[in-house]
C-alpha angles and dihedrals in degrees: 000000000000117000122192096195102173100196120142108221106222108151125327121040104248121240129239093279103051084046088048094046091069108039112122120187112250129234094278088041090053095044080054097054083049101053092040097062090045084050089056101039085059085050094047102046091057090044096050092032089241117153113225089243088060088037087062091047090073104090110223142135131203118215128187120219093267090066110047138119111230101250086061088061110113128179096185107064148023092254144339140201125236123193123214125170121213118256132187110293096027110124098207098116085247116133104231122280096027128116153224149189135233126202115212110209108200103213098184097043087054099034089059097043085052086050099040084050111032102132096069109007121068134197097235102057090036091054091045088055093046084049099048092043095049090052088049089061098048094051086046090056099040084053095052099243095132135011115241087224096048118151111261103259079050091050096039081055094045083045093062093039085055088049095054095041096052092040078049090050101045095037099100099049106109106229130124098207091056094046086065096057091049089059092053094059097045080085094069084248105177113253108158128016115202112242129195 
């Protein structure tokens, strides 16, 4: 796996964390974060009976850390979601009033758990379950099951619903590497937090 870590060595060696906190996917890693949420947009949309036409109806962006604005950082989870609604003068192709969501993938968070882990978790599976989770949430929030802006005890228990849903949705690939990280995440391990 190629890593492009951009830290200038002046002293002292840096820690995990200060290595962690600049890995960027690279251009295959990024073409599998890709194909894995168009992978889960096609799973979700047959476990929630959702054509493709009403699946693309749901407004939402997926950025990688490269491409974040600070405030989409997040050092707590895998990935997150933000909300934004258009106003007059966005050129998003939105009408106004209407919102999206962004998806905040967190490079550095998933490219040191797959190499912390690399002898039995592997970026694919891991990035299909991302994926899968983060969709969960957008189509919880369009139908109205949760408000995005629920209050935290609302969101830990959403939290737990999205686990067991996107462990329910990806259950019957067979795949042994995403059966590991299933596994991973039966122990209500925290991949995503909800940001506002």
């Amino acid at each position: 796996m190629n890593l492009y870590i951009t830290v200038a060595f002046k002293g002292t060696i840096p820690n995990r964390e200060e290595i962690s906190a600049v890995m960027y996917f690279n251009p295959s890693q990024m073409s599998l974060a890709s194909s894995a949420f168009q992978h889960a947009e096609a799973l979700a949309g047959r476990y929630f009976r959702i054509s493709p036409k009403a699946m693309s109806a749901h407004c939402y962006d997926v950025k990688t850390l490269a491409y974040l604005d600070q405030h989409e950082v997040n050092d707590r989870a895998f990935a997150h979601i933000c909300k934004y609604r258009y106003d007059q003068g966005d050129q998003a192709g939105l009408e106004q009033g209407q919102h999206f969501y962004r998806i905040c993938l967190q490079d550095n968070r998933i490219l040191d758990a797959v190499n912390r882990a690399s002898s039995f978790i592997k970026l694919n599976p891991l990035l299909l379950y991302i994926a899968a989770h983060e969709l969960v949430h957008v189509i919880r929030f369009d139908g109205g099951h949760i408000d995005f802006d629920a209050p935290p005890a609302e969101k830990q228990r959403e939290e737990e619903k999205v686990h067991e849903i996107t462990r329910d949705m990806l259950r019957n690939l067979t795949n042994p590497e995403l059966s590991l990280v299933l596994e991973c995440f039966s122990n209500r391990y925290q991949i995503g937090d909800l940001y506002h």
